[in-house]
Structure formats: C-alpha cells, structure tokens
C-alpha positions as protocol buffer text, in pm:
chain_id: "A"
residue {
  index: 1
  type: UNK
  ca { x: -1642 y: 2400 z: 2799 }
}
residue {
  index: 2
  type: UNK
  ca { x: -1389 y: 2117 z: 2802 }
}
residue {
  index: 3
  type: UNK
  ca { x: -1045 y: 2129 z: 2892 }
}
residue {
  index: 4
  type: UNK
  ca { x: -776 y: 2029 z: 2637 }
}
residue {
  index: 5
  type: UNK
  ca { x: -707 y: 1761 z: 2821 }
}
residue {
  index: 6
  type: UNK
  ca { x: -1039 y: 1620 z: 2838 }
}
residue {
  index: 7
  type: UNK
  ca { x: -1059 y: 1666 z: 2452 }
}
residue {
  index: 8
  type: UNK
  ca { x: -740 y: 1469 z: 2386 }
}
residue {
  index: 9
  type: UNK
  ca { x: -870 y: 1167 z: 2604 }
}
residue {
  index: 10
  type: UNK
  ca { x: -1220 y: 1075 z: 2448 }
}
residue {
  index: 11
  type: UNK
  ca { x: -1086 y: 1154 z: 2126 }
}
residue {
  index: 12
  type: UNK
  ca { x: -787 y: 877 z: 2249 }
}
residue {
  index: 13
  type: UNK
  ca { x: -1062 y: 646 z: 2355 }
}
residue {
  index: 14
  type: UNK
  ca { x: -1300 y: 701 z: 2100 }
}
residue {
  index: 15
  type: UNK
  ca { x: -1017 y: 558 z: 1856 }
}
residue {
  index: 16
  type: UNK
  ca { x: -835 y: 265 z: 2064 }
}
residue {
  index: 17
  type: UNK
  ca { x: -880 y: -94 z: 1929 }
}
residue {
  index: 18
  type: UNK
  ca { x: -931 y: 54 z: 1533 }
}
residue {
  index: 19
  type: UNK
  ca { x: -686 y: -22 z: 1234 }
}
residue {
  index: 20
  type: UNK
  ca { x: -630 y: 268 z: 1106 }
}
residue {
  index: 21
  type: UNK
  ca { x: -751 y: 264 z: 730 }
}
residue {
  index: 22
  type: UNK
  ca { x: -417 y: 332 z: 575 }
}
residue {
  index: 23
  type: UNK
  ca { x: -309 y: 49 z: 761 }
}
residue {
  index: 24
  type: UNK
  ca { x: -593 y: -152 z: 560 }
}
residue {
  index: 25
  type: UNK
  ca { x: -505 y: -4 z: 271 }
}
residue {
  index: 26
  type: UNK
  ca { x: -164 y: -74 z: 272 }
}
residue {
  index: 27
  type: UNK
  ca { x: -199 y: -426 z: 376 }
}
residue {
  index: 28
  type: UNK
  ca { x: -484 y: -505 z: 84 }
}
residue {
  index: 29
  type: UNK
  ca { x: -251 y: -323 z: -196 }
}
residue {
  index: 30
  type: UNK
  ca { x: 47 y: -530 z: -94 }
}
residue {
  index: 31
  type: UNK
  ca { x: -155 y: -824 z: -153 }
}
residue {
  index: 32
  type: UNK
  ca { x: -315 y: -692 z: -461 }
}
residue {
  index: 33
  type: UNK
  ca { x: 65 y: -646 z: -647 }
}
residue {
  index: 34
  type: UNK
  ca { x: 151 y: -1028 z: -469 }
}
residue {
  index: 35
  type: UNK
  ca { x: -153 y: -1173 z: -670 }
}
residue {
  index: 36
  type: UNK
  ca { x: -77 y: -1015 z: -963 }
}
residue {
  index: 37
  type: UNK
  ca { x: 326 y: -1031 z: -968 }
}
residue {
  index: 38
  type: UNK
  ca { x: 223 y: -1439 z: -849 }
}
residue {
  index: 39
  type: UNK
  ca { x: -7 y: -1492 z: -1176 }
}
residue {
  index: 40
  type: UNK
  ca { x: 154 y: -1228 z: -1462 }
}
residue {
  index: 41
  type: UNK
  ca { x: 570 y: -1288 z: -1368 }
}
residue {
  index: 42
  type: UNK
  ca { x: 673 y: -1409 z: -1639 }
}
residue {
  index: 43
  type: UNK
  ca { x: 455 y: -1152 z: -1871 }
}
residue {
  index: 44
  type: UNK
  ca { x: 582 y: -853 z: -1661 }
}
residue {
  index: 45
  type: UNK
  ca { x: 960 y: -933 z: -1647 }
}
residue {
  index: 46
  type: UNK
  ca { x: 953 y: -976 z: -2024 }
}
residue {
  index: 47
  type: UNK
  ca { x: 734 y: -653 z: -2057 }
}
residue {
  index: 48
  type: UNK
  ca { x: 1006 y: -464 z: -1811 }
}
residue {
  index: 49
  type: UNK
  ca { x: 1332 y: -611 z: -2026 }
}
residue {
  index: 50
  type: UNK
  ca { x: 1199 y: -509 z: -2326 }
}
residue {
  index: 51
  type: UNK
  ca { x: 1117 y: -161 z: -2210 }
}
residue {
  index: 52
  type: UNK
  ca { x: 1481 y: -149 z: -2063 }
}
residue {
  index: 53
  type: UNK
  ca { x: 1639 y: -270 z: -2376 }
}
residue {
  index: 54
  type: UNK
  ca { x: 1404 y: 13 z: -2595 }
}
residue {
  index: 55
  type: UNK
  ca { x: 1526 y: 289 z: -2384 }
}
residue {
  index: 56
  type: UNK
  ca { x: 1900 y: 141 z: -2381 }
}
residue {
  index: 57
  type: UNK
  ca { x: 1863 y: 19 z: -2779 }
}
residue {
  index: 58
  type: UNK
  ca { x: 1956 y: -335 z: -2683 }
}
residue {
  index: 59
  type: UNK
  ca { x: 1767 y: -604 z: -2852 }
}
C-alpha cells in the first residue's frame, strides 16, 4: 500500500506541464465573445439600448 505521500507525488507528476482545461476553456470563450462583440457591435449596442430604454420607457 502507498503512503499518502507517495500518492500526492505521482499524482503531482502525472499532471505537471498540462493546461488545465478550464484554463482552455476560458481562454477560447474570451475569444469567442471578442469575435463576436468585433463583428456584431454596432447590432448589439443598439439591441442593449433599446432593451434599456423598454424596461426604463424611454424611446
């Protein structure tokens, strides 16, 4: 049987050098809303104001 120890280090080594996939995920999605906020701006901030200005009953 292994000692705690032992567990903790080739679990350690088994997972040095990976990104972690949250990491990957985090990284891909901030690109994803960059591309779209990039190409759809002008769309969005008119689709936000007028949602704004329904809830506030501005026109």
């Amino acid at each position: 049987m292994q000692s705690l120890q032992q567990r903790i280090d080739s679990v350690e080594s088994s997972e040095r050098g990976d990104v972690p996939g949250w990491v990957l995920i985090t990284i891909m999605t901030a690109g994803l809303v960059t591309v779209l906020w990039a190409t759809a701006q002008d769309a969005l901030t008119s689709l936000f104001s007028s949602a704004v200005n329904g809830v506030t009953g501005k026109k």
